[in-house]
BAKEFI-284625 format. One line per field, with one value per residue (C-alpha): y, z, x; residue in one letter. Coordinates in pm, whole numbers. Each point is the difference from the previous one (the first is absolute). Example, Ala and Ser with C-alpha at 12.3 -4.5 7.8 and 13.67 -1.06 7.14 Angstrom:
BEGIN
y	c(-450  344)
z	c(780  -66)
x	c(1230  137)
res	c(A  S)
END
This chain:
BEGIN
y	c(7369  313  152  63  324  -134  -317  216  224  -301  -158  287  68  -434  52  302  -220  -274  -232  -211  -23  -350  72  348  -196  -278  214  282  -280  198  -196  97  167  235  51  115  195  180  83  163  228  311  161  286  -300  -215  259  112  -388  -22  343  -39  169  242  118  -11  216  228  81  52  318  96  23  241  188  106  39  244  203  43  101  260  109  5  213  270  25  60  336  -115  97  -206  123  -152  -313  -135  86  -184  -309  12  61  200  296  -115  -342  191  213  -317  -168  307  -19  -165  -205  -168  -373  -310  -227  309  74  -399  -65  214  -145  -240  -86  -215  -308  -324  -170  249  -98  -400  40  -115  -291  -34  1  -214  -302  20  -61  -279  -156  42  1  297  -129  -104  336  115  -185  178  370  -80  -93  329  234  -3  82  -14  -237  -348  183  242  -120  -300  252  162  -363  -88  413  -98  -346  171  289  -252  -325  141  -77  -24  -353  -7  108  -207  -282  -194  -272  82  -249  159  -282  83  -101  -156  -245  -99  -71  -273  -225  -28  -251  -84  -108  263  -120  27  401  76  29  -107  -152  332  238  -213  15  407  -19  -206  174  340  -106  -318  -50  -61  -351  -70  35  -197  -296  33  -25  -286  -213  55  -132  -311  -67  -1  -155  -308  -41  118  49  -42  315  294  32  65  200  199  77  132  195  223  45  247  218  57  132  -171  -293  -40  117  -358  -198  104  -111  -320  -60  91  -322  -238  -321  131  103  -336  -235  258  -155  -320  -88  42  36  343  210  58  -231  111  358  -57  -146  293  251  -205  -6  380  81  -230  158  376  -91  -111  347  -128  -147  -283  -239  -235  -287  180  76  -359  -123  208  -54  -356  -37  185  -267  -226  247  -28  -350  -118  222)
z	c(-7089  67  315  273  -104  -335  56  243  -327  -245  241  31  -398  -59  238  -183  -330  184  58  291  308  -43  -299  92  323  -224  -288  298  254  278  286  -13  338  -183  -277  171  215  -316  -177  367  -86  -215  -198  281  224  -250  -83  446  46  -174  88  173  297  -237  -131  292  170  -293  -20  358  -56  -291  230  281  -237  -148  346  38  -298  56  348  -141  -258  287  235  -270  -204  395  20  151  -93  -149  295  249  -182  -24  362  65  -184  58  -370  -150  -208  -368  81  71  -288  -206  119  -81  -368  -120  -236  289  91  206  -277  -200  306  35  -323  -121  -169  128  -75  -278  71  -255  134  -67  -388  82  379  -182  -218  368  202  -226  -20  393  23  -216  200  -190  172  -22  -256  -236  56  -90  -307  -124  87  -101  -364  30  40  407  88  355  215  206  345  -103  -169  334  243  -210  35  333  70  -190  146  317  -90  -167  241  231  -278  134  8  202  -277  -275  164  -357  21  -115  83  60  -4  189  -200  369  -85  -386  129  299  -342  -74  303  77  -196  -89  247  312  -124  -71  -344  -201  -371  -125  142  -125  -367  -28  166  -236  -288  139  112  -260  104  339  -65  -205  315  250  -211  -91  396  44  -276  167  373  -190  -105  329  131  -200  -137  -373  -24  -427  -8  207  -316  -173  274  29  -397  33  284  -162  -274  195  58  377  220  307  -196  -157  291  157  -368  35  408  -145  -306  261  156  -214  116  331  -59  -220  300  222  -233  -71  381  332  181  132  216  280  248  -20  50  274  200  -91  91  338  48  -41  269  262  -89  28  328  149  -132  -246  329  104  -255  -252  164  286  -306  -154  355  12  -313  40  345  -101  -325  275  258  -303  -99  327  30)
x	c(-212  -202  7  -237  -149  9  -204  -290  -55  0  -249  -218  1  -89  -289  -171  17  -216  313  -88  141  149  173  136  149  167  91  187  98  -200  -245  -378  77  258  -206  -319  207  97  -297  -119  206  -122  269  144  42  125  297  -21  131  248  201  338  120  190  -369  -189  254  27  -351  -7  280  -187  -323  148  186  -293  -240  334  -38  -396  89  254  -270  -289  216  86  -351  -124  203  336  321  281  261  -323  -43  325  56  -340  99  355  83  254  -167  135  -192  -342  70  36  -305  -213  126  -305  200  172  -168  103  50  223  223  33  113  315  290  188  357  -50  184  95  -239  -289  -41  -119  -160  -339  149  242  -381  -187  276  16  -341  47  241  326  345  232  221  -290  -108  329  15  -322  92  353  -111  -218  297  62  345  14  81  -192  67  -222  -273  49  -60  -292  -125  12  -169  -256  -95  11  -237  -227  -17  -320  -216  -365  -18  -273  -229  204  172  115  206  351  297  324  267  313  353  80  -319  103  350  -143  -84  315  -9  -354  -294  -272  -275  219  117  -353  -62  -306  70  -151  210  331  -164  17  328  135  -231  193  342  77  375  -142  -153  321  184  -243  -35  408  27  -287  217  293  -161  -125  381  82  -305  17  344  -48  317  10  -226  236  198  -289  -126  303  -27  -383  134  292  -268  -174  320  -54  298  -117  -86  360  172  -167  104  333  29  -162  261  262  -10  -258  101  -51  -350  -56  62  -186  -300  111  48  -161  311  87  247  -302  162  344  -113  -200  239  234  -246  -22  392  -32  -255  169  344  -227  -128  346  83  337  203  131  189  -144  27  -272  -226  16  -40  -311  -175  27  -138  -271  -97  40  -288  -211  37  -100  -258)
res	c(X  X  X  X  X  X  X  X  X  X  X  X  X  X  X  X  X  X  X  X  X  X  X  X  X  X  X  X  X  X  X  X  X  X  X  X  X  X  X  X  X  X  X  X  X  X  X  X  X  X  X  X  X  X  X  X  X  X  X  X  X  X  X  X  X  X  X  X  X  X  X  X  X  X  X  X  X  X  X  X  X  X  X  X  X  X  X  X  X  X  X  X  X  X  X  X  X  X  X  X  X  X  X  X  X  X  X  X  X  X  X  X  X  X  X  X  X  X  X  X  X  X  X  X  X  X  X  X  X  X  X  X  X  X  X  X  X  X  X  X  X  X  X  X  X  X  X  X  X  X  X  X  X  X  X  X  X  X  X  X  X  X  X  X  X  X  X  X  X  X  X  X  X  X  X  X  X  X  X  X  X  X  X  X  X  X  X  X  X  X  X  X  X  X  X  X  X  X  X  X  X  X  X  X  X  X  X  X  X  X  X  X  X  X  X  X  X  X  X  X  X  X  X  X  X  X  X  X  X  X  X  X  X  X  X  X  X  X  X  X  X  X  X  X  X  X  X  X  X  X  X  X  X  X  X  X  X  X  X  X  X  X  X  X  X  X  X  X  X  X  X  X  X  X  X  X  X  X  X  X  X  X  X  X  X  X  X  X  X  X  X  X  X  X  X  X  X  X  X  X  X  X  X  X  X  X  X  X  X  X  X  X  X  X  X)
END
């Protein structure tokens, strides 16, 4: 999946080799909104739109550090004194000094060594898979295999800075259609159909295509409603078998509940008779002995309950 920068540059670069439009939309996924929105764009633009707020800020220091240092050099090649311009500009006199070095610039001053962290080796690969859309412990997997020795806090919290810095992409000017599915909205199919979550047949395909154990698990759990639904009760053993195969905690944690009482769960199938009744008249029996606050005897309570059946018979 390339990313949005990625697919604006790949756009541009199909257009100047006489790809047309329709294509370059089909072959990128991109509206012909998007796309001429794009190729509006001349290259400084291009690259201005998709800056983060880390960028935009840091070129902003970088701008009035310098305007500082030409004001520095201004001052002294005008006759003033260091002592006078430091005072003037509220500097100490080492700082003017080091501005008047004429090997001193913005971009130097902004750029000396930083502590070199374990992260610092794989930021790009780190940057690039972000962009992509990986999850921290796929990017993990990666970096790990590349020789990273630190832990998932960090590279977590790198994450989440970085998705910060970068979500006030200009969108405005490139406004492509990315779908970001939520974990809260793959876990609602566990109990409703697709259509009533929201998702097109499309969008299941490259989930599935990404995340294979996924449709394992969703038509594990569909197979397991229809053996409720309509009574199959010949195919839970089989069921149960194709479950345990996938070695899930959760899902053997639920197996072994299951095996605990089988005959249990068999006639839970088998029959339409349940507990419901008998525990919502206990449930009732509980609120009217709440309400009377635990006094009085039992003969009051039974006294009470049953008047009431009576109340609501008649009525």
């Amino acid at each position: 999946m390339l990313s949005l920068k990625e697919k604006a540059v790949e756009a541009v670069s199909m257009y100047k080799q006489g790809i047309i439009k329709n294509k370059i939309c089909k072959q990128l996924n991109l509206d012909i909104k998007t796309l001429n929105n794009i190729l509006n764009l001349n290259e400084s633009n291009l690259e201005k739109a998709f800056e983060s707020k880390r960028e935009i800020i840091y070129k902003e220091n970088i701008k009035k550090k310098q305007d500082k240092i030409d004001e520095v050099r201004n001052l002294y090649n005008k006759g003033s004194k260091i002592s006078h311009i430091a005072i003037k500009l509220s500097l100490d006199r080492r700082t003017v000094k080091k501005y008047l070095d004429k090997n001193t610039s913005a971009i130097g001053m902004s750029k000396r060594a930083k502590r070199v962290g374990k992260l610092t080796p794989y930021l790009k690969i780190i940057d690039k898979h972000i962009g992509k859309g990986y999850t921290s412990v796929e990017i993990k997997q990666i970096i790990d295999t590349l020789g990273y020795t630190g832990s998932s806090s960090t590279l977590r919290t790198y994450m989440a800075q970085w998705k910060k810095n970068n979500k006030n992409l200009k969108e405005d000017l490139i406004n492509n259609k990315i779908d970001i599915i939520e974990k809260k909205r793959l876990l609602k199919l566990l109990y409703k159909p697709m259509d009533k979550v929201g998702f097109t047949c499309s969008q299941l395909e490259k989930i599935y295509l990404k995340y294979p154990n996924l449709k394992i698990i969703f038509d594990l759990v569909n197979e397991f409603r229809d053996i409720l639904k309509y009574k199959k009760i010949k195919k839970l053993s089989i069921w149960i078998g194709k479950a345990l195969k996938l070695k899930i905690n959760e899902l053997n944690s639920f197996i072994s509940g299951l095996k605990r009482d089988i005959d249990a769960v068999k006639n839970a199938i088998i029959y339409d008779y349940n507990n419901g009744l008998a525990e919502g008249c206990i449930n009732k029996i509980k609120l009217i002995k709440r309400i009377m606050f635990g006094r009085c005897s039992f003969e009051t309570l039974k006294t009470k309950v049953l008047n009431l059946e009576y109340y609501n018979k008649i009525n």
